[in-house]
KOLDOVEX-327320 format. One record per residue (C-alpha): x, y, z; residue number from 1. Coordinates in pm, 1 decimal. Example, Ala and Ser with C-alpha at 12.3 -4.5 7.8 and 13.67 -1.06 7.14 Angstrom:
<sites>
- 1230.0:-450.0:780.0:1
- 1367.0:-106.0:714.0:2
</sites>
This chain:
<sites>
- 2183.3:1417.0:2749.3:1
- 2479.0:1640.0:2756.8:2
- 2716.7:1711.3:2544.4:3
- 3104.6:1560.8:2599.9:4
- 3238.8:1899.8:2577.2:5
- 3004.6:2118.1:2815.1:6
- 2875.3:2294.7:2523.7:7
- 2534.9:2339.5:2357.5:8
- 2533.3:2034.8:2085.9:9
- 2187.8:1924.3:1871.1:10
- 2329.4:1594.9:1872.0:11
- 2321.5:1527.2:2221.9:12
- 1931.4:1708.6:2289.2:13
- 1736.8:1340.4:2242.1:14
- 1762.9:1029.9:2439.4:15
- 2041.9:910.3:2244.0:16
- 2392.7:1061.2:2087.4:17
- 2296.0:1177.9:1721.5:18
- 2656.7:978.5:1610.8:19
- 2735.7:719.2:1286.8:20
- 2542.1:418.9:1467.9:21
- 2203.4:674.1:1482.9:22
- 2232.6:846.4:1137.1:23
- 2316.2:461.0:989.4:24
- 1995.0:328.7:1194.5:25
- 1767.3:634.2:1065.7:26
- 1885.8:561.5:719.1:27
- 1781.8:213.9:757.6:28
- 1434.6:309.6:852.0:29
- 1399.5:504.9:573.5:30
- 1463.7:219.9:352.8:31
- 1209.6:21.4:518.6:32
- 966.3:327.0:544.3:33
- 944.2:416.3:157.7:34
- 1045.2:79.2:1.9:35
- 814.5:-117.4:116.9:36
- 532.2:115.2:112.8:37
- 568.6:220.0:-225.7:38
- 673.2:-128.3:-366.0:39
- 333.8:-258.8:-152.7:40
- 125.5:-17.3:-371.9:41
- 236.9:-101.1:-678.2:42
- -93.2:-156.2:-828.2:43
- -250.3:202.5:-716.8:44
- 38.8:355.8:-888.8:45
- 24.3:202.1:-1163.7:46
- -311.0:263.4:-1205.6:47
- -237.7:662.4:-1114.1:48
- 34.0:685.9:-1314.4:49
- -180.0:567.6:-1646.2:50
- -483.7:797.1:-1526.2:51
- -216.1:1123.6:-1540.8:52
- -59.1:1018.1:-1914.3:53
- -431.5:870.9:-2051.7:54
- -713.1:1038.8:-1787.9:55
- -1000.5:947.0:-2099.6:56
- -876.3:526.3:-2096.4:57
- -886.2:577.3:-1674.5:58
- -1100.1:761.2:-1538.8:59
- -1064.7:613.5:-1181.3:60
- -910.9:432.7:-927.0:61
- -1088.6:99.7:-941.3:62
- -1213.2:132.4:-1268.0:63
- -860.9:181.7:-1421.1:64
- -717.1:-111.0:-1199.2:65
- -1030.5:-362.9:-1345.4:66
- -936.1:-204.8:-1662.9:67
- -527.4:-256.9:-1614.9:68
- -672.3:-649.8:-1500.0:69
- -890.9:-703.6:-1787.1:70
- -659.5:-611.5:-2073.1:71
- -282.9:-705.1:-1916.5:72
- -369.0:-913.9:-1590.5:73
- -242.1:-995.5:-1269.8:74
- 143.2:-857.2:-1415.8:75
- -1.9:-553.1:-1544.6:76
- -80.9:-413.0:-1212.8:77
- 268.5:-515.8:-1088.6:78
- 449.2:-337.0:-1322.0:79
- 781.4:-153.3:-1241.1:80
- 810.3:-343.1:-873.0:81
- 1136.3:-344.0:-912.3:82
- 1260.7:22.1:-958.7:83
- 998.2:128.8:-723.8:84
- 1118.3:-76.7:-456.2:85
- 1504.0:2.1:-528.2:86
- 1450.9:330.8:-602.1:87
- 1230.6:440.9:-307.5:88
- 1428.8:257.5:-98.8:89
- 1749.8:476.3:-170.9:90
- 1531.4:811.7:-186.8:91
- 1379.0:709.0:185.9:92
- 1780.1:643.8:307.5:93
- 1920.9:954.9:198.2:94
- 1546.3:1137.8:292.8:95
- 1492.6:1035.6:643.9:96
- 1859.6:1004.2:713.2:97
- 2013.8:1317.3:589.9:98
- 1729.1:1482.3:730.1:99
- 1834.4:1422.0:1074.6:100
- 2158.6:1500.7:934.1:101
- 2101.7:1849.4:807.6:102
- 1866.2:1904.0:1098.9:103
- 2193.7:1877.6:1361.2:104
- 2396.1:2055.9:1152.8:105
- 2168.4:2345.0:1079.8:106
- 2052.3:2380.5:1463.2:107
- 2398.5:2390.7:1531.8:108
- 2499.7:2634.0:1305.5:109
- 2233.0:2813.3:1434.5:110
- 2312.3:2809.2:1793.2:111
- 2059.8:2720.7:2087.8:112
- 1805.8:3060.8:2099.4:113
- 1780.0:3064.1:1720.4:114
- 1688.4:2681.9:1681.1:115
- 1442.0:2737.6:1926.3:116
- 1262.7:3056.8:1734.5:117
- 1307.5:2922.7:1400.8:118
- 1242.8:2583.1:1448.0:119
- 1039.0:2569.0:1132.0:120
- 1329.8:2715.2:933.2:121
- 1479.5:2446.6:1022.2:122
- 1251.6:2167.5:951.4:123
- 1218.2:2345.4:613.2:124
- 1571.0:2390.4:494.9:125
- 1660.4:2030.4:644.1:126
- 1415.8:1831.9:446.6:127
- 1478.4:2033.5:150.7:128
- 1825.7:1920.1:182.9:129
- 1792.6:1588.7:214.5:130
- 1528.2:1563.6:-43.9:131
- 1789.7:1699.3:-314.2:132
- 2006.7:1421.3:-249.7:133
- 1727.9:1169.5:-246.5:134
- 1558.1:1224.9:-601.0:135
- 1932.4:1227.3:-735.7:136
- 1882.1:858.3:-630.2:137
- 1555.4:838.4:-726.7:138
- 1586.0:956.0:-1086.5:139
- 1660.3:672.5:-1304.2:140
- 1458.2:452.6:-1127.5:141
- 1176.0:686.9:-1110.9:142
- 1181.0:735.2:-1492.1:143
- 1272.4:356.9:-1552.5:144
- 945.3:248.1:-1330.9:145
- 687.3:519.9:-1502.5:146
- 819.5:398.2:-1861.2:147
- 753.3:46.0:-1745.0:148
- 426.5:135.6:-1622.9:149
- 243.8:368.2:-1884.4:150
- 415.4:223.7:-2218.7:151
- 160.8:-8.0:-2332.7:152
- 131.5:-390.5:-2321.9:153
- 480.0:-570.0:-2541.7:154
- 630.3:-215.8:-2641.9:155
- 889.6:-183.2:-2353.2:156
- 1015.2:-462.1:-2141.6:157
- 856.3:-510.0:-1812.8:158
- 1195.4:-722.5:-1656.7:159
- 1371.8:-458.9:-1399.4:160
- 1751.3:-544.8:-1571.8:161
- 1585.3:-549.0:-1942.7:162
- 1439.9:-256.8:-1894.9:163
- 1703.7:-32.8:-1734.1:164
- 1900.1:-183.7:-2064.4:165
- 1678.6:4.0:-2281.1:166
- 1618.8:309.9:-2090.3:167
- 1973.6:338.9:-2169.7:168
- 1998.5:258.2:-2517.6:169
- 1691.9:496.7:-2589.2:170
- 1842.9:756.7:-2378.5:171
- 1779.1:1012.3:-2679.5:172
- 1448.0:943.8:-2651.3:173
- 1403.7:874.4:-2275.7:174
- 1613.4:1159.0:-2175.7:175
- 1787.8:882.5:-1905.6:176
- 1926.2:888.2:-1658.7:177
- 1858.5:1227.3:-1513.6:178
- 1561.6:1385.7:-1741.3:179
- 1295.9:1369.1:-1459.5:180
- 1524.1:1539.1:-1240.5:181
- 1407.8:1912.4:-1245.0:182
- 1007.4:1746.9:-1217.9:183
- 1144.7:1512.5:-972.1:184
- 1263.9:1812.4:-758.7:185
- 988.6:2075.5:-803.2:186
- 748.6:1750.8:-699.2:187
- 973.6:1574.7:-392.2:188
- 1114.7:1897.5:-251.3:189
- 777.2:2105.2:-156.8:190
- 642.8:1785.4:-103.9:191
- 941.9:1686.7:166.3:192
- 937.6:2006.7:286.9:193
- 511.6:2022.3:341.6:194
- 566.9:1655.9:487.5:195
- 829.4:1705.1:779.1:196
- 723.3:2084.1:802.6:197
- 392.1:1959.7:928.6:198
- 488.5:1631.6:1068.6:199
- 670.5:1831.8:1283.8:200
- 443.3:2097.7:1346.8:201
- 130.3:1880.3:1447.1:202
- 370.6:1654.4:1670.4:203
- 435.3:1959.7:1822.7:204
- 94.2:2082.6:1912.3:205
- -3.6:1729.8:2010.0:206
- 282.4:1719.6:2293.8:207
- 174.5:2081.5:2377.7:208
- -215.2:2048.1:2409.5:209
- -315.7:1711.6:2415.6:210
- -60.1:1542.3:2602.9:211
- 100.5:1822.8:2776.8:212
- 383.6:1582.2:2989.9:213
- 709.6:1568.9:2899.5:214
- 692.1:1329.3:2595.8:215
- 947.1:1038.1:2762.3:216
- 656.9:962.6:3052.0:217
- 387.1:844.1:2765.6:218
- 384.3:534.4:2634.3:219
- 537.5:395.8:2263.1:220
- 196.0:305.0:2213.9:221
- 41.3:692.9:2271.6:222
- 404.5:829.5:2100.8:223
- 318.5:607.0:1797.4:224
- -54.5:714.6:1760.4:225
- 71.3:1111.6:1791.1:226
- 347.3:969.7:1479.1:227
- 28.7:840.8:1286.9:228
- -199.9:1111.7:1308.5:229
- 49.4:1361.1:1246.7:230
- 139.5:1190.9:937.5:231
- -169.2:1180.0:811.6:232
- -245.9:1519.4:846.7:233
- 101.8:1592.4:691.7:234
- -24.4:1373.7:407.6:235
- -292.7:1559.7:343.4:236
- -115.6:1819.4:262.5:237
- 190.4:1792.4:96.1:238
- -1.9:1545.9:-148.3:239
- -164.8:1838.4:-273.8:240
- 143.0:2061.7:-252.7:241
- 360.3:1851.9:-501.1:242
- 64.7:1667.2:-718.8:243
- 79.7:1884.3:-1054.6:244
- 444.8:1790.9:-1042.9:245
- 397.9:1387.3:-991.1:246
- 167.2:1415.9:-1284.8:247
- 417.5:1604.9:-1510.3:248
- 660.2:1306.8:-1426.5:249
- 414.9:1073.5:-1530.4:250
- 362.5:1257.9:-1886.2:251
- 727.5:1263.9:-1945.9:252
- 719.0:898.6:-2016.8:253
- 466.6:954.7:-2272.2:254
- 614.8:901.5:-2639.0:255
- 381.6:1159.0:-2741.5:256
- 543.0:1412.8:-2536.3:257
- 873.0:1340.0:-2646.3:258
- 1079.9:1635.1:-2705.5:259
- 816.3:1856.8:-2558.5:260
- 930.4:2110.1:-2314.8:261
- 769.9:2118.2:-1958.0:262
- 559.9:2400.6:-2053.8:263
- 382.9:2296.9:-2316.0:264
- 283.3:1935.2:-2160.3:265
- 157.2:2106.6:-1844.3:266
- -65.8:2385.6:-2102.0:267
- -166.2:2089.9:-2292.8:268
- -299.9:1881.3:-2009.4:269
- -405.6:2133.9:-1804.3:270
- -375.6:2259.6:-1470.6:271
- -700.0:2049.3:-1323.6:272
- -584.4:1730.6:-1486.6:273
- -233.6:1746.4:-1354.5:274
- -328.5:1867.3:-969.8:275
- -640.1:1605.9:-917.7:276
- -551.3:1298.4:-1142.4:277
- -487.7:1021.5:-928.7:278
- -376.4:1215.5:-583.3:279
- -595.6:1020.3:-330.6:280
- -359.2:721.7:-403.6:281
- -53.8:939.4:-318.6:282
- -239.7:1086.4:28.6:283
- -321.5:672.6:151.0:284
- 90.1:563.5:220.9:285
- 242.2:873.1:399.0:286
- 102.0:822.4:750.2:287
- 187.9:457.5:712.9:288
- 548.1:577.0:597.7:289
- 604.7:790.2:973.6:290
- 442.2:508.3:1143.3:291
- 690.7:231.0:1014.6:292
- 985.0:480.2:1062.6:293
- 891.0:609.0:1390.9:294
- 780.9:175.3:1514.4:295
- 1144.4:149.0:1364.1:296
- 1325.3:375.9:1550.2:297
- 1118.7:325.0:1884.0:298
- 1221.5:-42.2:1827.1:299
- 1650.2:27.0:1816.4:300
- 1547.7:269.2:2171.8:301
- 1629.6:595.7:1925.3:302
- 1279.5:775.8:2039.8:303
- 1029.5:892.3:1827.3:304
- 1025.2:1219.5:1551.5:305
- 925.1:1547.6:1727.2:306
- 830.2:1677.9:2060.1:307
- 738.7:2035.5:2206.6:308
</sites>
């Protein structure tokens, strides 16, 4: 598609204008793409949130969530649905969204030879971008959901308005709203970056050695599969890029570690503890994530992510 001006544009390279309507509809799929994932998982993140802050109590996945059933029931594995479902919601808006946002903006400012030899650049500094913006969202949700979740059974309300109440009126002690935020970052932003770096990447190779045809003759079906496996193998890796740093979030919500700096949690708990504890649970929901977004925006005619 060319641009209305004659000139080189990023917005106008896909099958559709990059304008307000596409931006608003990628933003959508966001929200559907990390809400409902993470809010569907509740349970497993629960259950890896208390392995990070008590790894002796939990030692695994299904043994912690038997555990989590045993001594608090079916609502202790629910726990924190609400700000995980509000608050990945907002960070998948502002992270698949702006990301397409930044991307235009940064190819153009680059100009057409240089977005083509630093394409990776690109992907980096785009999702890097967005992600800032996103875990500003995040935050007080974030540190709302992993207080709900690791404070144990009847000493912090479980209710999503009751406990954003006290979050606030222990903000002293909880460091709310924005305390997570420098964790939040050094976890979301190489793991955003990892994610659509090698999304991108392994879309890439896919369209240039597997299916070698111009990407528009394949089916959504084959486009879709490419979106899944590239995800996963993004997954893979950015979940063990950014783990240490979902784990130090986790500890912050401890009461032990209050007034602790960063340093001396992460030297207490240990290097091991804070990159392994609980990180197959974070690997399982990323392909799904690209899948629903990429079904999403194959379904409003935008195209899928990627291509040569």
């Amino acid at each position: 598609m060319s641009s209305p001006t004659g000139k080189w544009d990023a917005r106008y390279l896909g099958p559709v204008p990059h304008d307000a309507s596409y931006y608003g509809k990628c933003m959508f799929g966001g929200i559907i793409a990390c809400g409902f994932t993470h809010a569907g998982i509740t349970p497993l993140d629960v259950t890896k949130c208390n392995m990070q802050v008590n790894p002796a109590k939990y030692k695994g996945l299904g043994s912690g969530i038997r555990l989590l059933l045993k001594e608090e029931g079916a609502n202790g594995i629910w726990k924190g649905l609400g700000p995980t479902f509000v608050g990945y919601s907002l960070q998948g808006m502002f992270k698949y969204g702006l990301y397409e946002v930044f991307k235009d903006m940064y190819m153009n400012l680059a100009g057409p030879e240089l977005s083509e030899k630093y394409k990776g650049a690109i992907w980096l500094a785009g999702s890097a971008s967005a992600e800032a913006f996103a875990d500003v969202a995040l935050c007080p949700l974030e540190m709302t959901k992993v207080k709900i979740q690791t404070s144990p059974s009847g000493t912090f309300p479980t209710a999503f308005g009751a406990a954003l109440k006290e979050m606030s009126a222990q903000k002293i002690e909880t460091r709310y709203p924005f305390g997570s935020l420098v964790p939040l970052w050094s976890r979301q932003i190489p793991y955003t970056m990892a994610k659509f770096y090698f999304f991108e990447k392994t879309v890439q190779m896919f369209y240039t050695y597997v299916f070698p045809e111009p990407k528009d003759t394949y089916s959504k079906g084959t486009q879709l599969g490419v979106t899944f496996a590239s995800g996963y193998i993004a997954g893979v890796v950015c979940a063990v890029v950014s783990h240490p740093a979902d784990s130090l979030v986790s500890q912050l919500g401890k009461v032990e570690n209050k007034g602790k700096s960063i340093g001396t949690i992460a030297s207490e708990v240990g290097f091991g503890t804070l990159a392994t504890k609980g990180l197959g649970t974070r690997v399982l929901m990323i392909g799904f994530q690209w899948w629903i977004y990429d079904t999403f925006k194959a379904t409003m005619g935008l195209g899928t992510t990627g291509g040569k």
